[in-house]
N, C-alpha and C positions, 0 to 999 in steps of 0.2 A: 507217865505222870508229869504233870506241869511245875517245874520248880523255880519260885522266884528266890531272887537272892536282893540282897541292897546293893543302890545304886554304890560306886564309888563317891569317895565325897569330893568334894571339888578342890581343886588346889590352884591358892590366889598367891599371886605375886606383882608387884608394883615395876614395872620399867620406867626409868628416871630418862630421859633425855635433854640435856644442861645446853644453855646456850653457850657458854665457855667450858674446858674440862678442866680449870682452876676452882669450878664454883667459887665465883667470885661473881659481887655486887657491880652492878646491878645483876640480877638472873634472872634468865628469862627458864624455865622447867616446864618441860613438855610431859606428862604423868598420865601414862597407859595400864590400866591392870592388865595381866596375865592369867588366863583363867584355861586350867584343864580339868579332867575328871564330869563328876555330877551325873546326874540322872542323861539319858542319851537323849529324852525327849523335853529338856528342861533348858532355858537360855536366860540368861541376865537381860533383863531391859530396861532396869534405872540404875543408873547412878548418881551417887552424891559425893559431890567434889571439898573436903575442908581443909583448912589450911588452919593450923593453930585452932581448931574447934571452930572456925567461920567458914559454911560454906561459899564454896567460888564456884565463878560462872563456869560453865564447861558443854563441851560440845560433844554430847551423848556420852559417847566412850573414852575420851578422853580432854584435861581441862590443861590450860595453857596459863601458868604460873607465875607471876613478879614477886621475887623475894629480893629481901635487903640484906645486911650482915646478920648473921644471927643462927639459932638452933631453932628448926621448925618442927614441928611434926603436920606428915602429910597424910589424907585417913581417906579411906575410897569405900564407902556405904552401896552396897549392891544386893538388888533384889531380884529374884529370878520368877519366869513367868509361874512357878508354880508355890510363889512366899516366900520361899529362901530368902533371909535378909543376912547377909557374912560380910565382913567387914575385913580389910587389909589396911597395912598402913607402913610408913616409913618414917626415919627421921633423919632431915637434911640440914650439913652445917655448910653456911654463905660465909665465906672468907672477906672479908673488907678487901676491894680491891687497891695494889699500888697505882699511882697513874706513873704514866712514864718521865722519867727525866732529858730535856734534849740541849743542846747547844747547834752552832750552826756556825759553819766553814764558808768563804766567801775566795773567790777569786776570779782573776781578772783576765779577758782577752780583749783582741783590739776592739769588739762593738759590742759587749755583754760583759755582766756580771753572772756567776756561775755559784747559788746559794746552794749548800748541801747540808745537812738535817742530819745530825747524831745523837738516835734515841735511844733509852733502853729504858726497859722493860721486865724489873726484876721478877715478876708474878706471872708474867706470860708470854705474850708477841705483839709486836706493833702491827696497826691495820689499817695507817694513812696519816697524812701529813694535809692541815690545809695553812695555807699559806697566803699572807695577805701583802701585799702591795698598797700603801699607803691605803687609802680606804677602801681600793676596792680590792674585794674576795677574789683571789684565782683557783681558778678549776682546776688543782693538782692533788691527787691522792698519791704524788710521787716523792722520793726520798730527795731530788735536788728539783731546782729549776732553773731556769736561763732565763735572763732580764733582761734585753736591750738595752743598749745606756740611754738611747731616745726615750724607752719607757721612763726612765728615771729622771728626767724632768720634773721639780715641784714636787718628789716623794720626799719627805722624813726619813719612812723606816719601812723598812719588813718586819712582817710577824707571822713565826712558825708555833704549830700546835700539834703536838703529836697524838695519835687516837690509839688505843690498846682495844685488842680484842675484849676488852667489857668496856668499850666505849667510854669510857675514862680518857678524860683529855690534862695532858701535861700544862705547865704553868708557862702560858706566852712566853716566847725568847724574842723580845724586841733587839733588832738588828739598825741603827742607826745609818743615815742616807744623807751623805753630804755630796753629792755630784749634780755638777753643772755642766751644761752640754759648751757653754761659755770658756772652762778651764780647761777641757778637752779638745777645745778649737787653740790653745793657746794666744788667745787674747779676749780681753774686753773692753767695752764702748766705756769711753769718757767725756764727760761733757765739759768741755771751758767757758768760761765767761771774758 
């Protein structure tokens, strides 16, 4: 005798992957369903991706998500080759991120200035420093750097900015630049008449 029985039914689950694990603003959320069970000759082949009831763009089986601070709900519409239309969904809270707070330590050897960057980070981790040299941008993602004092000709100031892993940037620490390669030579040119 031939005995059918019913398929098992399918069992949906949402995998969240957060671009910070503070979910904290900005977020970027990477949203995979999880799918077992169902008929053994049956497969999902659309999905529909919404966010708060709007669907988002998405990349077949899985869509790539910006949220802001707030309570989302996230809904994953799936139809299988043989009509199954089942629905899964989650709801995600986006924490308002801190940005970092920093100050900056200065010191001195005989041919450089040695600037060092004290950030913190109450909501997470710091993920770089950039740092500016009178107007022009330097290429440091590092906690200090080393200045020549030749560099320091006709600079003002330095300006440090710290980046936190949700890319939140702290409030410039303008560092004030009064060196002349003139007071370091101990003397300067006078003119008499």
């Amino acid at each position: 005798p031939i005995s059918l029985e019913e398929a098992t039914p399918f069992v949906l689950d949402l995998e969240l992957s957060p671009s910070n694990i503070g979910f904290r603003e900005p977020l970027t959320l990477v949203v995979r369903p999880r799918i077992s069970g169902g008929h053994p000759r049956d497969r999902f082949e659309s999905f529909e991706f919404l966010v708060d009831g709007v669907p988002v763009e998405s990349l077949n089986r899985y869509a790539k998500i910006d949220l802001e601070k707030g309570v989302h709900d996230i809904n994953v519409v799936m139809t299988s080759q043989m009509g199954l239309v089942t629905e899964t969904s989650a709801q995600v809270e986006v924490f308002e991120n801190q940005v970092p707070i920093c100050t900056v330590s200065q010191r001195e050897s005989i041919t450089a200035f040695v600037y060092t960057a004290d950030c913190v980070d109450t909501d997470g981790r710091l993920r770089g420093y950039d740092w500016q040299l009178g107007d022009r941008e330097l290429v440091s993602g590092s906690r200090s750097i080393t200045v020549g004092k030749h560099r320091l000709e006709g600079v003002t100031q330095i300006i440090l900015v710290g980046i936190d892993d949700s890319g939140g940037r702290s409030e410039p620490v303008i560092i004030p630049v009064n060196f002349s390669m003139e007071q370091e030579d101990g003397f300067s040119e006078s003119v008499t008449n």
